[in-house]
NUZATOR-252240 format. One line per 10 residues: number of its first residue (from 1); their letters; for each residue y, x negated, z of C-alpha. Coordinates in steps of 0.5 Angstrom, whole numbers, m for minus. Layout:
N
NUM> A> Y:X:Z  ...
//
This chain:
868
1> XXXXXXXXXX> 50:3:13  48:7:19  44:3:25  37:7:27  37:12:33  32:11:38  27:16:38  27:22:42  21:23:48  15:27:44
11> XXXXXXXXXX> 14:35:46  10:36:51  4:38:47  4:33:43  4:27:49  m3:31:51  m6:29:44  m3:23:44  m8:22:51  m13:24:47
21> XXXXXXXXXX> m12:21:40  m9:15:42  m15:10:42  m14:5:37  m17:m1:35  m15:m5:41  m11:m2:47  m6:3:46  m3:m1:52  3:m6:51
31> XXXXXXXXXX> 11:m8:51  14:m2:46  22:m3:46  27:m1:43  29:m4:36  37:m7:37  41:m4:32  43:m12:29  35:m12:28  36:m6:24
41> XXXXXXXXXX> 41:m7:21  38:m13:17  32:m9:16  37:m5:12  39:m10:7  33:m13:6  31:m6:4  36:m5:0  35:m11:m3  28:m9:m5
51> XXXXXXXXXX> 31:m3:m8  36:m6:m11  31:m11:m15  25:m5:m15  29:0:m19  27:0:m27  32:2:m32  28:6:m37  34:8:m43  41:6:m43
61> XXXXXXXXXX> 44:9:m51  51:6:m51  52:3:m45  53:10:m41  52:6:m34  54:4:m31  59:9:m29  65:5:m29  68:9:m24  66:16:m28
71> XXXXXXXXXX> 66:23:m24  59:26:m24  56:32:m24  49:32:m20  43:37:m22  36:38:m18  34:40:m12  32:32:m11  40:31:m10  40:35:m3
81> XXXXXXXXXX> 32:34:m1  30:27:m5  23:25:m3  23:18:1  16:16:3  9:20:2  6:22:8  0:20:13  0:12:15  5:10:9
91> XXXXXXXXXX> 10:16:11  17:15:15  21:17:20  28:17:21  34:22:24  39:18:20  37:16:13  41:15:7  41:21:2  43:20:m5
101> XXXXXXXXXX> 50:24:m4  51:19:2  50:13:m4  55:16:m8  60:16:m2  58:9:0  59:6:m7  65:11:m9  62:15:m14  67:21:m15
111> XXXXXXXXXX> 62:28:m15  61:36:m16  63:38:m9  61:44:m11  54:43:m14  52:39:m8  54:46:m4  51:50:m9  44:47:m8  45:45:m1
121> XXXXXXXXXX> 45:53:0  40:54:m4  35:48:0  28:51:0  25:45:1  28:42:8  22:41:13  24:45:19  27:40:25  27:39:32
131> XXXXXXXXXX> 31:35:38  24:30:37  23:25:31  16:24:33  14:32:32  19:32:26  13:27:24  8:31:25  11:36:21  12:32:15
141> XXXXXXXXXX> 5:30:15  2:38:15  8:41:11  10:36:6  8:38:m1  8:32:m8  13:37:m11  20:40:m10  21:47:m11  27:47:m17
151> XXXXXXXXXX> 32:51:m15  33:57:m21  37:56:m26  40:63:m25  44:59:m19  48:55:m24  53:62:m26  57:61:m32  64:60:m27  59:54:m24
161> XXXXXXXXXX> 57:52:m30  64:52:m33  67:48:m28  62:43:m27  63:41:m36  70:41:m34  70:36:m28  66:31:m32  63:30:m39  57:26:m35
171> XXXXXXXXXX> 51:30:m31  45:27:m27  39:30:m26  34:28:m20  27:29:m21  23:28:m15  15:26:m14  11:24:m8  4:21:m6  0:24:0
181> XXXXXXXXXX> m5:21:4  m12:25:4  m11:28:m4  m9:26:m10  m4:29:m15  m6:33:m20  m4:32:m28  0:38:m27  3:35:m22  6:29:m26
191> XXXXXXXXXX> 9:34:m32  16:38:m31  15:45:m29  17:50:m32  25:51:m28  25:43:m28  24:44:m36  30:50:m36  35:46:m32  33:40:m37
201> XXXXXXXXXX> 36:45:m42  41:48:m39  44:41:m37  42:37:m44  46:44:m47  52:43:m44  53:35:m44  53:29:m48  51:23:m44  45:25:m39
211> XXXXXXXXXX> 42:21:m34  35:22:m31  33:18:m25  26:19:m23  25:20:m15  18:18:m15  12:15:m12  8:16:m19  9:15:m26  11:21:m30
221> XXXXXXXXXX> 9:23:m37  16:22:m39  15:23:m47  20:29:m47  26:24:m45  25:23:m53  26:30:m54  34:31:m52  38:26:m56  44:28:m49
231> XXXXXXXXXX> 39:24:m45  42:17:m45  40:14:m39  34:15:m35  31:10:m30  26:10:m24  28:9:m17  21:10:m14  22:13:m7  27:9:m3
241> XXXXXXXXXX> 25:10:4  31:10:10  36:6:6  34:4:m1  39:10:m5  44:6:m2  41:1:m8  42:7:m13  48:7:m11  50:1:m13
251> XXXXXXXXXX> 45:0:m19  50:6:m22  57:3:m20  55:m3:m23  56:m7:m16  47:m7:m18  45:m10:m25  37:m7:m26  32:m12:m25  26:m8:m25
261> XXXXXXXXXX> 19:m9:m29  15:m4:m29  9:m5:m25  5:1:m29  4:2:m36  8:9:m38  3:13:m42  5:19:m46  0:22:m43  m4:22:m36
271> XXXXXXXXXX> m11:24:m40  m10:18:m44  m12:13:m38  m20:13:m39  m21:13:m32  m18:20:m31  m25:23:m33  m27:20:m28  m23:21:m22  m23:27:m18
281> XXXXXXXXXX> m28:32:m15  m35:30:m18  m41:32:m13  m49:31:m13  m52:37:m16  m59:38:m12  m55:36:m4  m49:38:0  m43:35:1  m45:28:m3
291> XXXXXXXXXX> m40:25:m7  m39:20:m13  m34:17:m18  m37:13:m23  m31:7:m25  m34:8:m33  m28:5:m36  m29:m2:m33  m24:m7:m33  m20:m3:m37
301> XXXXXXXXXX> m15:0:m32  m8:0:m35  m4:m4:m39  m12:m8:m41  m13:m2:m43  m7:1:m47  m6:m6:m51  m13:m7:m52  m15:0:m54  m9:5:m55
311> XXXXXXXXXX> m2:2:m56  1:8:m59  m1:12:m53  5:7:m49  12:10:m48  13:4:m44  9:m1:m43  7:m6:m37  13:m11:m35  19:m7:m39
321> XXXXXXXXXX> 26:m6:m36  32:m7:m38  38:m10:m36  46:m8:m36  47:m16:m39  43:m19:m44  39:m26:m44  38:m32:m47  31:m34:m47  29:m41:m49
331> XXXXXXXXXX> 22:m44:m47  24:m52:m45  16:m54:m45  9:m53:m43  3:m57:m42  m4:m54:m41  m10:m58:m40  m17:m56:m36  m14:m56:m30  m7:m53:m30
341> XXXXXXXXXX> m2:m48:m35  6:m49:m34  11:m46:m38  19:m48:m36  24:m44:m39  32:m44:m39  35:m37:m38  42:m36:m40  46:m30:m38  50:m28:m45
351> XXXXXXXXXX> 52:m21:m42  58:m19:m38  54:m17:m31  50:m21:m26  43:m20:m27  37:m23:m25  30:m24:m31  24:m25:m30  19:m30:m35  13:m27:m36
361> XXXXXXXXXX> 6:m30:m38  1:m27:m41  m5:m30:m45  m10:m28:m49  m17:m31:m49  m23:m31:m54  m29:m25:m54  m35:m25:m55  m38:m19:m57  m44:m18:m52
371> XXXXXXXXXX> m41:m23:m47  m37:m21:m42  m31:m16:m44  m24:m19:m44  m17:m15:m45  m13:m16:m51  m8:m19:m46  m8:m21:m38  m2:m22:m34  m3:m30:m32
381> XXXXXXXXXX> 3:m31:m28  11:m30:m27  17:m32:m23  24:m29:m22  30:m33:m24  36:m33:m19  42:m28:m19  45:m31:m26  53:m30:m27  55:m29:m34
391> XXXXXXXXXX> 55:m35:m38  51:m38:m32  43:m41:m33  36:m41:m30  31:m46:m30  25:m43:m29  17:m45:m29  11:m42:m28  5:m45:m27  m3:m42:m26
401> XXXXXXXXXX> m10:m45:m25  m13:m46:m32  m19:m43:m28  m15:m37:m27  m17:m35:m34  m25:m34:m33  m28:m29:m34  m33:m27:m29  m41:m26:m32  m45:m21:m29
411> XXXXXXXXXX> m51:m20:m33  m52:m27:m35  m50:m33:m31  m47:m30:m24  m42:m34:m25  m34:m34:m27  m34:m36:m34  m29:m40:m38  m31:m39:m46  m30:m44:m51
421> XXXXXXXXXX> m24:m42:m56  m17:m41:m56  m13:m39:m51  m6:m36:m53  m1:m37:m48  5:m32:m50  11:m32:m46  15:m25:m45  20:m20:m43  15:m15:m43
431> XXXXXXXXXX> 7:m15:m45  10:m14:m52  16:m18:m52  14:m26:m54  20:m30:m54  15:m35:m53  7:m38:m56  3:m44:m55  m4:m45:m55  m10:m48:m50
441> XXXXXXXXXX> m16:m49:m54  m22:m50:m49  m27:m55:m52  m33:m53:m48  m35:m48:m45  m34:m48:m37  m38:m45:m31  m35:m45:m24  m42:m43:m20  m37:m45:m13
451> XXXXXXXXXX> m31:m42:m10  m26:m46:m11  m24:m45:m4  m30:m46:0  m35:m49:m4  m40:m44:m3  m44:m42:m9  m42:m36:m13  m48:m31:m15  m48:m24:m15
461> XXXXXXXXXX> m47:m19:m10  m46:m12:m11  m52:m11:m17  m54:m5:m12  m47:m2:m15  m48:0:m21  m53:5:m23  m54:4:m31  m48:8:m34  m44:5:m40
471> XXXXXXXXXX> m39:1:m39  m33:2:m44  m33:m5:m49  m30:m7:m54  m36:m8:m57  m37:0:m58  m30:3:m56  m33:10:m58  m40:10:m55  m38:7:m50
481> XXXXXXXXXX> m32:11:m48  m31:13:m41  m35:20:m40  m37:25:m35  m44:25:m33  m47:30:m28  m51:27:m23  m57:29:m18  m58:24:m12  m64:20:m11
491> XXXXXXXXXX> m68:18:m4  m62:12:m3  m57:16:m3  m61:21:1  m62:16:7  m56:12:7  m53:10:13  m60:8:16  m60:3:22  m64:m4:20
501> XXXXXXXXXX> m70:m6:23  m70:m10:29  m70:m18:29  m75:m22:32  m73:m28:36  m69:m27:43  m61:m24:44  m55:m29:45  m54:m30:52  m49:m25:56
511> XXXXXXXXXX> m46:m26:63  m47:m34:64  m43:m37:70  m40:m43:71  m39:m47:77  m32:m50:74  m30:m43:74  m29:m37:68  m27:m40:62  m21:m37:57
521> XXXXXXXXXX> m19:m36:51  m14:m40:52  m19:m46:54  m21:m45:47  m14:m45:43  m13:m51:47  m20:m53:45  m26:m50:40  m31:m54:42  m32:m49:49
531> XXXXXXXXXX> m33:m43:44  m40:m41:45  m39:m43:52  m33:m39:52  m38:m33:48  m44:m34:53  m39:m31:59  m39:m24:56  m43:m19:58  m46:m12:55
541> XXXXXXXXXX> m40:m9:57  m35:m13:55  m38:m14:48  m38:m6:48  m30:m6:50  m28:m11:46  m32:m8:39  m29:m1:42  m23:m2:44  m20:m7:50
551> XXXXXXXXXX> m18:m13:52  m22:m17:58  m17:m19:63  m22:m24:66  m22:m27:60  m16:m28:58  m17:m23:51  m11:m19:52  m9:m12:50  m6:m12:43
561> XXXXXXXXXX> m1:m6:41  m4:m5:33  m1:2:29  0:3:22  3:2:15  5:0:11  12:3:10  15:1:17  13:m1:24  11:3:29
571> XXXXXXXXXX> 11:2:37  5:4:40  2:11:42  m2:11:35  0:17:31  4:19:36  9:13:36  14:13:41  19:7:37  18:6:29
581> XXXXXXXXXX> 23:0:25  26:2:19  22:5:13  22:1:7  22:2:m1  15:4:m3  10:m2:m5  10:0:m12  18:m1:m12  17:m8:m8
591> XXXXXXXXXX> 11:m10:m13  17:m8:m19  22:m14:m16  17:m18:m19  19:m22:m14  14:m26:m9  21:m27:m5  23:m20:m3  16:m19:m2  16:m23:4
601> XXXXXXXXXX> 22:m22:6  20:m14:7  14:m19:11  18:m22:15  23:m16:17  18:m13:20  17:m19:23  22:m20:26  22:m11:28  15:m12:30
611> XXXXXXXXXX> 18:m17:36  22:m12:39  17:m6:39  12:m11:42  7:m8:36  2:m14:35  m1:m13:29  1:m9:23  m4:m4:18  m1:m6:13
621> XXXXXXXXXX> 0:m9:7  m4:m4:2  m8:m8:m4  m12:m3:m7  m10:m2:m14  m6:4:m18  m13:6:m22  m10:13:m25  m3:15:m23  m6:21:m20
631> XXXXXXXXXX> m7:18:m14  m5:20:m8  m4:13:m5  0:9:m10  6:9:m6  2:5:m1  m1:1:m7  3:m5:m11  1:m4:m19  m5:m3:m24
641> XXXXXXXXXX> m4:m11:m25  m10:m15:m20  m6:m21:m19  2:m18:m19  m1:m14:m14  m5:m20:m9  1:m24:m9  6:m19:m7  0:m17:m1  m1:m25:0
651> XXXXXXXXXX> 7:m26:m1  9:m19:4  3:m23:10  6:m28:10  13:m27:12  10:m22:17  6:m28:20  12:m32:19  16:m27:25  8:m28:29
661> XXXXXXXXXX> 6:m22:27  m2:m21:24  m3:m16:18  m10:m13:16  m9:m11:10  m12:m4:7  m17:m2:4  m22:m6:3  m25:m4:m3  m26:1:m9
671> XXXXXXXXXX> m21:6:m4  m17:8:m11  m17:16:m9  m16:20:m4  m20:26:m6  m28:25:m3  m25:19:0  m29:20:7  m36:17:4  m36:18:m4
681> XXXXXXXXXX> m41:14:m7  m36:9:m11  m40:6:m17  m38:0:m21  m41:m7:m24  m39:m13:m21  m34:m16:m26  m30:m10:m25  m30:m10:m18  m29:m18:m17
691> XXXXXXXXXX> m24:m18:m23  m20:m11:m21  m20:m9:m15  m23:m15:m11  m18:m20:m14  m12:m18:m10  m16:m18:m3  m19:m25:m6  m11:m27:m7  m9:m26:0
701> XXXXXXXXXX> m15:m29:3  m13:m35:0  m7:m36:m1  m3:m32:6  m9:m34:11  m9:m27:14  m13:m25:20  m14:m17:19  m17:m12:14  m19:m7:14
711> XXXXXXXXXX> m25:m4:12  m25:4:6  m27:10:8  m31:10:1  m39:7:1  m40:2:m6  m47:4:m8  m49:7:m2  m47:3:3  m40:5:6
721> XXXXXXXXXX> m35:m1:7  m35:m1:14  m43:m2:13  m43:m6:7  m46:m14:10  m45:m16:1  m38:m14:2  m36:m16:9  m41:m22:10  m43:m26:4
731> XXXXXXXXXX> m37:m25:0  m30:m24:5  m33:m30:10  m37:m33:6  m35:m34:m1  m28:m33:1  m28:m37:9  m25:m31:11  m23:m33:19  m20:m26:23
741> XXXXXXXXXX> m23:m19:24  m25:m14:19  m24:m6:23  m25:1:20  m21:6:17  m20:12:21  m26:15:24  m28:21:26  m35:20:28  m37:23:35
751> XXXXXXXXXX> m45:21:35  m44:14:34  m50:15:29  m50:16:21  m43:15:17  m38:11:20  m43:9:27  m40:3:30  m47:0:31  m48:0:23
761> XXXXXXXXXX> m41:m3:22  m42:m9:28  m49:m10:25  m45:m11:18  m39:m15:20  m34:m9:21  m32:m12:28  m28:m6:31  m27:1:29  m20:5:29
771> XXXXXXXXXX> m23:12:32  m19:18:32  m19:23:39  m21:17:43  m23:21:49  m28:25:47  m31:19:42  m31:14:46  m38:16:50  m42:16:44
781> XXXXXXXXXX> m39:9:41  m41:7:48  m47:9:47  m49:8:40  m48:0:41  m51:m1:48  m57:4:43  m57:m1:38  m57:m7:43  m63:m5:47
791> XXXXXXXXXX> m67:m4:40  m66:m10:37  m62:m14:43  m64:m21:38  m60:m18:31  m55:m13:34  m54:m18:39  m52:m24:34  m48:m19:31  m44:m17:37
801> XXXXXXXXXX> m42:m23:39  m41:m25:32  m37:m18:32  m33:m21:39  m31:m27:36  m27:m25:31  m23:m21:35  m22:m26:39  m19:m30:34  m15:m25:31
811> XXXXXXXXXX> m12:m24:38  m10:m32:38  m6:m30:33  m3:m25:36  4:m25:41  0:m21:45  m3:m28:47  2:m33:44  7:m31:47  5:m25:52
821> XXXXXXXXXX> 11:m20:54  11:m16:60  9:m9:60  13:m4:62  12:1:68  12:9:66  14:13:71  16:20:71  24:20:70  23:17:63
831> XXXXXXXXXX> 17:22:60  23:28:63  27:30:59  34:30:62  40:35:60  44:31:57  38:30:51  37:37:50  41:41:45  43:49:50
841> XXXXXXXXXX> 44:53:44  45:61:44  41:65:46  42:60:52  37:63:57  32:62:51  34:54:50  33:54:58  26:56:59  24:52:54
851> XXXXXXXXXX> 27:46:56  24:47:64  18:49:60  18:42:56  19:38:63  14:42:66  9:40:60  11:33:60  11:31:68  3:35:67
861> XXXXXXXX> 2:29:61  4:23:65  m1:26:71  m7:27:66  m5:19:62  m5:16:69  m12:19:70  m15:18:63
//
């Protein structure tokens, strides 16, 4: 396992935007180290941990793995070239990742050579490289494609060909995908193309046991694997990120036994899924540039769906992985009453490998045809045995809240509803293998009309989200079914983004005085009763800073280093990091654990990462849901399953907050796409969004206690996110209790009015803005807000100040604050490149020039960030 390098001075070029596009939500200023390689080296192992349990063992006829020390031949561009993260805010940098050939070798696992040279030779897929990890970034952010390009078949000559049937009866084909932030892939995109179906020939032709291994960040159409009976094996290792193919390595030897469960349904087809008529590019026909999505098929996302609605259109469905060994499952006892389920099961190894299970709970609740809608089944809880020996045990229980049952009633008592009836309690190996059944019977009819964690009353809030459109029922499958309709925008569309009117009453005050002296934030960690004392200190300005950018030294509000995720950490500069930790398996693997401890684990890796970087809050964990397995994020995304994917965003918060790092996870809400994303109106009743793509934030809120979120780019209704005083007000703090700060996505807007303007978001509870080229918005954010408070200095006023208070309570959180680190001097020797870090290769003169050039260019950086 190789430690992670440092990471090599940036270009001189990309400093200089650095300098412009370095502004974030807080500061840029703060302690950016280096990460020790102990601290690197325990990230690895939790990421291969992570891998080790995320990996899905599709198929294995006759026992073809694990290889039990057999040679291999290795097929697939995705050998040489496999894809280990997406890109944008979830990619990853390394110089020095582990690649599949690097996992054979580490796990002893015999191979072509000559193959590996063959495709190695013919590589079309290598991003070009520099001396510089940071550039190498931003190269795989512009360049990077979904697909490999597969090397022609007409490569592989009959001599190759021959000696590869000769060294081993045993063939692997890589089958590589990934994600991107910005767009989303595309059906095609999720089908073998041409020279991937000619080598799947060439391959199944030529050998008996064939093993096919998905290096992908979406789920496939992989129906065809049922075409070639030469496919034995085949298994999804997601991408994998800096280390995890060590994990591959091991699941293939057999030092790894899977324990993976799907996390998404495979379908036969991509088009089966009812939201896919209704994802992608769809535009208001009488205005230019509006865009929509109508989330027609409502609740029925995946599994809810396909088990409700299409069974035979699932290859294999949610929940299902196999294992080297072979269980016993035995339900010992369970209890359900009007407040609580719980199901104790014995799991008993009776294979000849060490594995781990995981003991799944689904119910089914009663439907009433006109009442809410209600799945055939809902995933209700899970827990994962420990590592078991053979002819060891496990004893597990799972317990949930009968309440978590409700279902949530928009059109008639605003409220969450537990219908009278029978509840079938199905305990499984899969949605599909039942080991296990008992029945709850509701004898009434129960109304939850207050949160069950702050008590505040539960009403409808999003009604403006809807505009009419049938929503699919079991009640009507067929008229209801999910179909494109072409719209035209009315007068509220038309104006969205319109400033509210102003408020009467008097502003807050600004600026008091007090003969004790200045009152701090730490005056107020020690003592709340001083918060509006503490509040009434802030001027105009330095309520504009802190919603905008800083920290106020006077204060004690200090400066915090934020950056993105949620692959890895990153050090400060923004988009420009100097420093990051290590890349971790995608959240679709972390979710496919099924296992809440390695999620928090991942958590507190970062953590512990984060404290040596001196990063003070992570964007990250991402709890949007895997709509349709087109999109571009869902390698940022755990699961299609609402509650599998808040408990691995609440478990992931957790860990990290364990080490003193704050998270604000993303991207609060409705965000499922990245096409159109910037804007598009997002239309949806409220059980959908409160039951699907809420639920996992609601989760987090509740159970992890986190301080940050961030707000999506999309508008729900008319109303972008940042905007959206339903969403960010009423429901995040105030059904929810909600007690940090909300910050924007990323943000282009140099006007400081219309989508996205910061006085809009104050106004709305979005407490800061992640702006993009800092430097040149950095007068219009200034403006718009000092505009807003001069309009209305009573409403905009009690909004920011409202605004100021949320940051200071994230930042009291914060290392920052907790436990501040010294912030180093840059001088001009360390933005200098020296000889000895500089590669001089023929033509020399050449290399020369530019390394003086490159100098030159820096030391102008330093100057202009000194003045900036």
């Amino acid at each position: 396992m190789t430690a992670k390098r440092s990471l090599k001075k940036m270009p001189a070029v990309l400093l200089a935007f650095a300098l412009l596009a370095g502004g974030c939500v807080f500061s840029a200023g703060g302690f950016s180290g280096r990460i020790s390689p102990e601290t690197i080296a325990a990230s690895a192992r939790t990421a291969v941990d992570i891998e080790s349990e995320g990996i899905v063992l599709l198929k294995n006829e006759g026992g073809v793995l694990p290889l039990r020390g057999r040679a291999v031949n290795v097929f697939g561009s995705g050998s040489v070239t496999p894809f280990l993260g997406g890109t944008g805010s979830g990619a990853i940098t390394t110089n020095d990742p582990v690649d599949f050939y690097d996992a054979l070798d580490l796990c002893g696992i015999r191979y072509n050579l000559e193959l590996r040279r063959l495709y190695e030779k013919n590589d079309t897929n290598s991003l070009p490289k520099t001396d510089n990890t940071v550039f190498n970034n931003g190269l795989q952010l512009a360049l990077l494609k979904k697909t490999l390009n597969e090397m022609p078949v007409a490569k592989i000559t009959p001599e190759i060909l021959g000696g590869a049937v000769a060294f081993s009866a045993t063939a692997i084909i890589v089958i590589s995908r990934t994600g991107a932030e910005g767009s989303d892939l595309s059906m095609d995109d999720l089908l073998l193309s041409d020279a991937e179906k000619a080598l799947v020939g060439l391959v199944t032709s030529h050998f008996d046991e064939v093993i096919v291994l998905f290096n992908t960040a979406n789920v496939m159409e992989m129906g065809w694997l049922q075409n070639y009976p030469q496919i034995k094996a085949a298994a999804l290792i997601w991408v994998p990120g800096e280390f995890g193919m060590e994990a591959v390595g091991k699941m293939l030897s057999g030092e790894v036994t899977p324990s993976g469960k799907l996390a998404d349904t495979a379908a036969y087809r991509v088009e089966d899924h009812p939201s896919s008529v209704n994802f992608g590019d769809f535009r208001y026909s009488n205005t230019v540039g509006r865009k929509y999505l109508e989330y027609r098929e409502g609740i029925y996302v995946g599994y809810r769906y396909f088990e409700t609605f299409a069974p035979e259109k699932v290859q294999y469905p949610f929940g299902y992985g196999l294992s080297y060994t072979a269980f016993r499952r035995e339900v010992l006892t369970h209890s359900a009453d009007g407040e609580t389920v719980s199901v104790s099961v014995k799991v008993s190894n009776t294979g000849a490998y060490a594995g781990k299970d995981v003991v799944q709970v689904y119910v089914s609740a009663p439907y009433t045809a006109g009442g809410p809608e209600k799945s055939a089944v809902t995933l209700a809880g899970y827990a994962k045995t420990r590592l078991i020996e053979p002819g060891g045990f496990d004893n597990v229980t799972v317990t949930f809240r009968t309440r978590g049952l409700a279902s949530y009633d928009w059109r008639d008592e605003q409220a969450w509803v537990l219908e009278k009836g029978d509840y079938t309690i199905r305990v499984c190996s899969d949605i599909r293998s039942k080991y296990g059944a008992f029945v709850y019977s509701a004898p009434e009819t129960v109304v939850y009309k207050t949160d069950d964690a702050t008590g505040a009353v539960i009403h409808n809030l999003f009604g403006g989200a809807y505009s009419g459109f049938p929503i699919l029922s079991r009640n009507d499958p067929a008229g209801t079914f999910p179909r494109f309709e072409q719209r035209e925008a009315g007068d509220s569309i038309r104006r969205a983004d319109a400033w509210p009117a102003p408020s009467p009453g008097q502003a807050p005050p600004t600026g008091a005085a007090y003969e004790n002296g200045v009152i701090t934030l730490r005056d107020v960690y020690d003592d709340e009763t001083k918060w509006d004392a503490f509040l009434d200190q802030l001027t105009l300005d330095e309520m504009t800073l802190l919603v905008t950018s800083a920290g106020i030294e006077r204060l004690g509000i200090p400066e915090t280093v934020d950056n993105d995720g949620p692959s890895c950490v990153k050090g400060r500069y923004g988009s420009v990091y100097a420093d990051c930790g290590a890349a971790y398996p995608c959240e679709t693997a972390v979710a496919c654990s099924f296992n809440d401890n390695i999620a928090r684990a991942m958590g507190a890796s970062a953590g512990a990462e984060a404290r040596e970087l001196g990063t003070d809050i992570w964007y990250a964990p991402g709890a949007n849901i895997h709509r349709n397995p087109c999109g571009g994020r869902n390698f940022e995304y755990f699961s299609e399953d609402p509650l599998l994917s808040g408990r691995m965003a609440a478990a992931v918060i957790s860990g990290a907050r364990s080490m003193g790092l704050v998270t604000t996870v993303k991207h609060f809400a409705l965000n499922d796409q990245e096409k159109n994303r910037t804007g598009v109106f997002t239309w949806a009743d409220e059980q959908t969004m409160r039951e699907i793509y809420l639920k996992p934030f609601e989760i987090a809120v509740k159970t992890a206690g986190c301080s940050g979120m961030m707000s999506a780019f999309n508008r729900i209704g008319t109303q972008w996110c940042g905007a959206n005083s339903a969403l960010l007000q009423k429901l995040l703090r105030g059904e929810w209790g909600f007690e940090g700060f909300v910050v924007s996505d990323y943000t282009n807007n140099f006007t400081g009015y219309g989508y996205m303007s910061p006085a809009l978001a104050v106004y709305n509870g979005n407490d800061t803005m992640l702006t993009g080229l800092w430097f040149l918005q950095k007068p219009s954010q200034f403006a718009a807000v000092k505009t807003a408070y001069a309009r209305d200095p009573a409403g905009f006023g009690a909004a920011l100040r409202a605004a100021a208070k949320n940051i200071c309570v994230a930042k009291m959180a914060t290392r920052a604050f907790l436990a501040p680190q010294p912030l180093p001097e840059e001088t001009l020797g360390d933005v200098l490149i020296p000889p000895s870090e500089w590669r001089f290769e023929p033509p020399r003169v050449l290399s020369v020039l530019l390394y003086i050039a490159d100098n030159l260019m820096n030391a102008i950086a330093f100057g202009l960030r000194g003045l900036l």
